[in-house]
N, C-alpha and C positions, 0 to 999 in steps of 0.2 A: 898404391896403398902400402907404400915400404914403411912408412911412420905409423902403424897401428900396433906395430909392437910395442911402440914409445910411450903411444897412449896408454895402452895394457898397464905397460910400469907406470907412469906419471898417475892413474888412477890408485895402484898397490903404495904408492908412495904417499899420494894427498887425505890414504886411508891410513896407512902408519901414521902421520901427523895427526890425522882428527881422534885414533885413538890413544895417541899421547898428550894430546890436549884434556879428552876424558878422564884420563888418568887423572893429570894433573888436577882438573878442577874436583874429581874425587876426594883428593887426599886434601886439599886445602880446605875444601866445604868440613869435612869429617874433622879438621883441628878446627874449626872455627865455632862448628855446633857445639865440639866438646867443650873448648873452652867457655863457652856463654853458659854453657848447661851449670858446668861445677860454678863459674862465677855467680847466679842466679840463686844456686840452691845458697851460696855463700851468705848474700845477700838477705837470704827469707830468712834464714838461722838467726840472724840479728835482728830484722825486722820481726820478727813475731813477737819481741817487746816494748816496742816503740807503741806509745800513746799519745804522744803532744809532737809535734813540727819539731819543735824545738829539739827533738831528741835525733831524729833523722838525719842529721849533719854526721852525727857518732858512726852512724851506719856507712852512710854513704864513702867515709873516708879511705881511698884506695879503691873504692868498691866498679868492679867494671861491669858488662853485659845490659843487653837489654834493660832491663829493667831497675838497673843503675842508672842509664840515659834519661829515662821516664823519670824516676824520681830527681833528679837536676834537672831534669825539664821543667816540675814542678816545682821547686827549691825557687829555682830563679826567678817562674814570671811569679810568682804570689810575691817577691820579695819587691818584682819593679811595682807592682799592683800596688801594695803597700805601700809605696811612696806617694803613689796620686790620690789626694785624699778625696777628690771628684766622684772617685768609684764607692758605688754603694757594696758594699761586703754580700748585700741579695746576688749579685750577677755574678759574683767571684766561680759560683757552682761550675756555670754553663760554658765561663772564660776556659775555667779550668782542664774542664772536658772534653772543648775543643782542639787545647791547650795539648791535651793527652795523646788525643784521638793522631791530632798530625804528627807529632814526635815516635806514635807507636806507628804510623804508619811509613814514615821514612827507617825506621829500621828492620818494617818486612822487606821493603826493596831493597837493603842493605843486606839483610838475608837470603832474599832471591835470585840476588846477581849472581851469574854462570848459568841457572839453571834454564834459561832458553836456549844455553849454545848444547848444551847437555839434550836437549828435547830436539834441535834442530839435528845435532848429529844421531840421535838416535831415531829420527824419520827420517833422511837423506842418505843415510850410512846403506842401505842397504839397494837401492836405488843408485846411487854412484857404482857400485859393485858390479852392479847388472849390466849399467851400461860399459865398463870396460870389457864383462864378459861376450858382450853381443859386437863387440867392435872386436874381439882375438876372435870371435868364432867365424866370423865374417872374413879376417885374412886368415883363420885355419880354411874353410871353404873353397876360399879362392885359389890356395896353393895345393887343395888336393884337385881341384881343378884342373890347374894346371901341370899337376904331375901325372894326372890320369891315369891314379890310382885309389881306389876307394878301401883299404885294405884296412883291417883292425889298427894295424901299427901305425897305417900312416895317419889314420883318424884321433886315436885314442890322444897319444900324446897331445898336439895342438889344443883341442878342446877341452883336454884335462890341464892343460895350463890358462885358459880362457876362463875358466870355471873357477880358478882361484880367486879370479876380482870379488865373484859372489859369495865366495865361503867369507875375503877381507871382510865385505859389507858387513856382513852378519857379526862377525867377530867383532868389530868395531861398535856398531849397535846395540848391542845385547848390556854392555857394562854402561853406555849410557841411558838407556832407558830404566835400567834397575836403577842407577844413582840418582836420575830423575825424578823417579816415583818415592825416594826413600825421602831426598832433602826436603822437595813440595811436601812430605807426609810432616817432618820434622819443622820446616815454615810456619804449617799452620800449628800446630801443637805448641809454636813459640809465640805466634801471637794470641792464642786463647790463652797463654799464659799472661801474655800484655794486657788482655784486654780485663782480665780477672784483676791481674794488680792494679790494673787504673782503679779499676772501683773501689779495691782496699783503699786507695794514695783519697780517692775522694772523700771517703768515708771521715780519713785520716785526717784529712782538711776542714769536711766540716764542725768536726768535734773540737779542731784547735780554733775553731774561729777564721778559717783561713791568716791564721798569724804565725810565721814564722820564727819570732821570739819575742 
């Protein structure tokens, strides 16, 4: 059992990576909600006087975030719709809707990405820890064993370095399960905002006619 030391480290090491990976998707997640947020409010600042389709191009231009996506989502198909004159302007509602519904929904999953590696190391983190502590305690054990001496000194140290795996865990853990619970709280709070302005954009559609100019 000469390589349990190895393992001991190769665990404290596989923990410093996973919580530098945390980090990382922390601070990215935290620019990415920021920026959509300011872009969004950006967006409604202008939109709260749009009345006709026609006027929405004005808005949209430069315009990023979520809710930028949605409304060129809409921009576009009503515009190919408009060309097929097959389509009765009754069904345009429900095209649209549906229209809405998959575009808001490719950009929850564009929002939620990271957040199961975030969930994954915030259930595993701690569990990895342990067992590198049970694997030091086990060659601390066997070498007091074999020095056959069970004395404070020769206990304490060994196990109090075996015991570090399960502090990493925890340490590792703790930042991603807070970032976790923060970004999922921040997800959905981004798509009832989706789901609120689809109904505006529909609203907005039926009053123009679904006509885009």
């Amino acid at each position: 059992m000469d390589n349990v030391p190895d393992i001991v480290d190769s665990v404290l090491y596989f923990l410093a990576g996973l919580s530098i990976l945390t980090w990382t998707i922390l601070i990215v997640k935290s620019y990415v909600f920021l920026r959509q947020k300011q872009a969004n409010i950006e967006l409604l600042s202008g939109y709260a006087g749009v009345t006709r389709l026609t006027k929405l191009p004005e808005v949209l231009y430069k315009a990023k975030g979520s809710l930028s996506s949605l409304s060129n989502k809409a921009m576009h198909d009503l515009i190919a719709w408009n060309k097929d004159a097959s389509l009765d302007v009754n069904v345009f509602h429900d095209m649209l809707r549906q229209s809405l519904r998959e575009e808001r929904h490719r950009q929850q999953v564009r929002l939620e990405s990271g957040l199961a590696v975030l969930a994954s190391i915030g259930s595993t983190s701690p569990f990895i820890g342990l067992f590198g502590t049970v694997w030091g305690i086990m060659h601390a054990l066997k070498g007091i064993s074999a020095s056959g001496s069970a004395g404070l000194d020769v206990v304490a140290g060994p196990i109090g370095e075996a015991l570090i795996a399960t502090a990493a865990g925890i340490a590792a853990a703790i930042p991603a399960v807070l970032a976790y619970n923060y970004f999922l709280r921040q997800s959905r709070l981004a798509a009832a905002d989706m789901d609120h302005f689809s109904e505006r954009l529909q609203i907005l559609a039926k009053h123009s006619d679904y006509k885009v100019d």
